[in-house]
C-alpha positions as CSV (number, residue, x, y, z in Angstrom):
1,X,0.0,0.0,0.0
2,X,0.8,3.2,-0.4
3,X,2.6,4.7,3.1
4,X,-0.4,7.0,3.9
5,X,-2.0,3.6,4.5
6,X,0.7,2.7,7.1
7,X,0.1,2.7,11.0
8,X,2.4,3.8,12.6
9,X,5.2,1.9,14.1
10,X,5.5,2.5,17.4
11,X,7.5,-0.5,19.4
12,X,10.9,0.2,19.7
13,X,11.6,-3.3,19.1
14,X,10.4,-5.0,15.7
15,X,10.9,-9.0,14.2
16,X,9.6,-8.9,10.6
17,X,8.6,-11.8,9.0
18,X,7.2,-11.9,5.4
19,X,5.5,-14.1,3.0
20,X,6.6,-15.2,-0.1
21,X,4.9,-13.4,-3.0
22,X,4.5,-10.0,-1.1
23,X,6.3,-7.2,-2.8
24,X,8.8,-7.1,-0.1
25,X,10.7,-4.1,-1.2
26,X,7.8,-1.7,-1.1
27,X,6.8,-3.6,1.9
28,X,10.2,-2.8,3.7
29,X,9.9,0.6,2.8
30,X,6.9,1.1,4.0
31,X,7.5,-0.4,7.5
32,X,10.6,2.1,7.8
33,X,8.4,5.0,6.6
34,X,6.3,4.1,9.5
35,X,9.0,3.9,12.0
36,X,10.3,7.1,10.9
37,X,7.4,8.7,11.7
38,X,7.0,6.9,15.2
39,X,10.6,7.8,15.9
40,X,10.9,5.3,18.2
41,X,12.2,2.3,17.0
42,X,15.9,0.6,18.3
43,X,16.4,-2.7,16.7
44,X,14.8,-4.4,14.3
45,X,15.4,-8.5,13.5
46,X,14.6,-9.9,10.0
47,X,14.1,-13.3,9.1
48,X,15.7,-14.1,6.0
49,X,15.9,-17.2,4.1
50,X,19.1,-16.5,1.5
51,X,21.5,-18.9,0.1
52,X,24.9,-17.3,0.7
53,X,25.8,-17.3,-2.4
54,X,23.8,-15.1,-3.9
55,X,24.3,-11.4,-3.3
56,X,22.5,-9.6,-5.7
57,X,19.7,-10.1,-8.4
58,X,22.3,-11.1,-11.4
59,X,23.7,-14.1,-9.3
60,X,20.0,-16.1,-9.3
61,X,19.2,-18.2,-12.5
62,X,16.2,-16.9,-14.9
63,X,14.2,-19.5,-13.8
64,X,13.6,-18.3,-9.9
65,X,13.7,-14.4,-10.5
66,X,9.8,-14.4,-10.4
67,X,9.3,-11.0,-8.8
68,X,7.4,-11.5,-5.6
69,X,8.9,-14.6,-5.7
70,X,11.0,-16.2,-2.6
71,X,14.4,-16.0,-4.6
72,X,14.4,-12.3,-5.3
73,X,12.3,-11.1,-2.0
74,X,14.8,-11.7,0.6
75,X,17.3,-9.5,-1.4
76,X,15.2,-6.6,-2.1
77,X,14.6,-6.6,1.9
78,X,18.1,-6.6,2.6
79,X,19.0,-4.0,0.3
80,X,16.3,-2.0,1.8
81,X,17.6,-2.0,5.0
82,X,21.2,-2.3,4.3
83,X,20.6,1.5,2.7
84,X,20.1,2.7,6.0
85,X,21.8,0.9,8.2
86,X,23.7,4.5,9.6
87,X,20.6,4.9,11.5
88,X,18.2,2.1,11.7
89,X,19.8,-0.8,13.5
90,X,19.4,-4.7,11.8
91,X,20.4,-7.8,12.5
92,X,19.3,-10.5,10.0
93,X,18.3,-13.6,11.3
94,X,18.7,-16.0,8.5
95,X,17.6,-19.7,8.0
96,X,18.4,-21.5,5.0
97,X,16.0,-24.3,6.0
98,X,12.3,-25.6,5.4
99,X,10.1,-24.8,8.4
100,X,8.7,-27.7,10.3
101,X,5.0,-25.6,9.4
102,X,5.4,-26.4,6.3
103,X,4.7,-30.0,6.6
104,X,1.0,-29.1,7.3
105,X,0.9,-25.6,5.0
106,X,2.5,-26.4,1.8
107,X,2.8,-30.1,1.9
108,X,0.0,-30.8,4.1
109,X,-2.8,-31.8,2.2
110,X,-1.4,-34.6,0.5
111,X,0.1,-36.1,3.7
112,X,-3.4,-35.8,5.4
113,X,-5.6,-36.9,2.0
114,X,-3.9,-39.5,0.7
115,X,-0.9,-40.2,3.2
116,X,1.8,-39.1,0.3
117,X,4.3,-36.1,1.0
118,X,4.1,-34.4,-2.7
119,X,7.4,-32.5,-2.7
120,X,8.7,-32.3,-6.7
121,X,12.7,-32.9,-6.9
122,X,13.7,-34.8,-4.5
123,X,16.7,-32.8,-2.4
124,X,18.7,-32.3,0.4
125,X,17.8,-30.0,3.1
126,X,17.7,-28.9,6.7
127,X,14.5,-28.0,8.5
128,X,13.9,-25.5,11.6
129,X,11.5,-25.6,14.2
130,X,9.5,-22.1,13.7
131,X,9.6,-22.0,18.1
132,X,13.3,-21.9,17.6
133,X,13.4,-19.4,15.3
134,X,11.0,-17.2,17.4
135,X,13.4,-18.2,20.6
136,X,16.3,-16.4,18.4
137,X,14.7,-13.8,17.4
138,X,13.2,-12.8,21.2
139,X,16.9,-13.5,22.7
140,X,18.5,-11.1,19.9
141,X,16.1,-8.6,20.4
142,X,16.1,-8.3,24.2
143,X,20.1,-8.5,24.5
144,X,21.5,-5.2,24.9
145,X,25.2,-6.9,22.9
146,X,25.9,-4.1,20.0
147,X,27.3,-7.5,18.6
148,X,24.2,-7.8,17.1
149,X,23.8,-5.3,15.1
150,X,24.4,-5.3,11.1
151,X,25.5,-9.1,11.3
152,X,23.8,-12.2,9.6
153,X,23.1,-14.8,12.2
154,X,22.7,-17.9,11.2
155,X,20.3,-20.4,12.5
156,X,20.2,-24.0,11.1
157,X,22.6,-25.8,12.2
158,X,23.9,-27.3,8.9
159,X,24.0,-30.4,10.1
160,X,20.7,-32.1,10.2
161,X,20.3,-32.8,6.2
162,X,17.5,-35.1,5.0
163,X,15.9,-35.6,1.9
164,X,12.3,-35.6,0.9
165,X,11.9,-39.0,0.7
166,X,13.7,-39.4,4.2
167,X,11.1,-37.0,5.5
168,X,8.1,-39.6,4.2
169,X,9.9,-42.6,6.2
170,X,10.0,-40.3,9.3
171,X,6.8,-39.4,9.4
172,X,5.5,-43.1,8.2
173,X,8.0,-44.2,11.6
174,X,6.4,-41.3,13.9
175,X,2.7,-41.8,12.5
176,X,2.5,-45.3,12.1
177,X,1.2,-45.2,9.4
178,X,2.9,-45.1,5.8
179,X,3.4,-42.0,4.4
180,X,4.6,-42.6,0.6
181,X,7.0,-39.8,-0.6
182,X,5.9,-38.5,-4.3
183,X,8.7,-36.3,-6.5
184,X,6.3,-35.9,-9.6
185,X,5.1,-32.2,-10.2
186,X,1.9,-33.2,-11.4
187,X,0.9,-34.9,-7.7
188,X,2.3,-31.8,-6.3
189,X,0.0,-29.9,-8.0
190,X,-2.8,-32.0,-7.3
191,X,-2.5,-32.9,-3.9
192,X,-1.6,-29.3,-2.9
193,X,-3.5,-26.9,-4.8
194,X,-5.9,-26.2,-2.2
195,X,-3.6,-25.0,0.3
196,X,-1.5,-22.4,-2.3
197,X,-5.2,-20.9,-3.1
198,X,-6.1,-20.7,1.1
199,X,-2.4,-18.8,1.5
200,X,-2.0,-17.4,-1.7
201,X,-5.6,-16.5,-3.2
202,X,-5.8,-15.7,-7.1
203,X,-1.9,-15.9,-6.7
204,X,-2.1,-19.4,-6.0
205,X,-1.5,-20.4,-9.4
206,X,1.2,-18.6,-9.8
207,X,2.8,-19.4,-6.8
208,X,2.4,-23.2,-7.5
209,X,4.6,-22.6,-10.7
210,X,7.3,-20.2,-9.1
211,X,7.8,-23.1,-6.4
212,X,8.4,-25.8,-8.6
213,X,11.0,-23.5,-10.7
214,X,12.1,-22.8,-7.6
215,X,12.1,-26.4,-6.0
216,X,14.5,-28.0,-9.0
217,X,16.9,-24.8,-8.5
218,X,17.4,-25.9,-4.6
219,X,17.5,-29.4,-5.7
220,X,20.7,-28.3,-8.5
221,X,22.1,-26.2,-5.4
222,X,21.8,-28.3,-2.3
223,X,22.5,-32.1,-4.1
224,X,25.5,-30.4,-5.2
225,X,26.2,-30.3,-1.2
């Protein structure tokens, strides 16, 4: 929206979390607008989700540089902030991980409809518990350490790494009952449709494509690993 439409921002604290498919950069801009106006904002915590080798726009393949897309949105943000920096103090708070949520958001209906986890391209990743990152955020954000400020913390632990298809036999162990792991992007868009239009409305169709351009990239990226 345009800033007029902002309220104002008046914590002096501020985590920021976005969703894929918002325009992030206007978004960001707005928020400082906001703050500006409040004038009393100290520390803000981002949550990024950025490979680290990609810095700027030109380093991403053609193929995930959808606009609002996830690729491209966590580097607008930081290049918002990263502007001014001399006077609005960051620290980003980055996880290059799936979120344990997502196992009943994006994924969920085809693990609770069918009992398959419909995740195109099979590849290696690390997950994070959404309470953790919220813990990380909450200690960063209280501590008074100047440490924090204009860093990249990272979160995962790099460790952890399972495939899709590991996830399926971990939930089929926890559940008892068998959850069979799908790749195909054709049951991906079938068993999960409905939950991209609940999030994602008359974006839904777009986002369905931009995450499956998206999931083959992470799959040439991580496997590589």
């Amino acid at each position: 929206r345009d800033v007029t439409g902002v309220q104002t921002c008046a914590l002096p604290i501020s985590f920021i979390v976005t969703p894929d498919f918002l325009d992030t950069r206007r978004g960001m801009i707005n928020f400082l607008a906001a703050a500006d106006k409040a004038g009393t904002l100290k520390h803000v915590v981002r949550l990024q989700g950025e490979n680290p080798e990609v810095k700027k726009p030109d380093d991403l393949p053609e193929i995930v540089k959808g606009q609002y897309g996830t690729a491209l949105s966590h580097i607008y943000a930081r290049q918002v902030f990263e502007m001014v920096s001399d006077y609005v103090p960051v620290t980003f708070l980055n996880a290059l991980a799936y979120f344990m949520d997502d196992f009943l958001g994006m994924f969920g209906s085809g693990v609770r409809n069918s009992r398959t986890l419909a995740a195109p391209f099979d590849k290696i990743m690390t997950y994070v518990d959404t309470r953790d990152v919220g813990c990380a955020a909450a200690n960063i954000l209280l501590s008074d350490d100047i440490r924090d400020i204009g860093v990249t913390i990272t979160i995962d632990n790099g460790v952890d790494y399972m495939y899709f298809s590991q996830i399926a036999d971990l939930m089929t162990e926890v559940l008892g009952e068998k959850i069979t792991y799908d790749g195909s992007v054709e049951t991906f868009k079938r068993e999960n449709r409905k939950d991209f239009e609940f999030y994602w409305g008359d974006k839904a169709e777009e986002a369905l494509e931009f995450c499956i351009r998206y999931f083959e990239w992470e799959q040439q990226v991580t496997n590589c690993v």
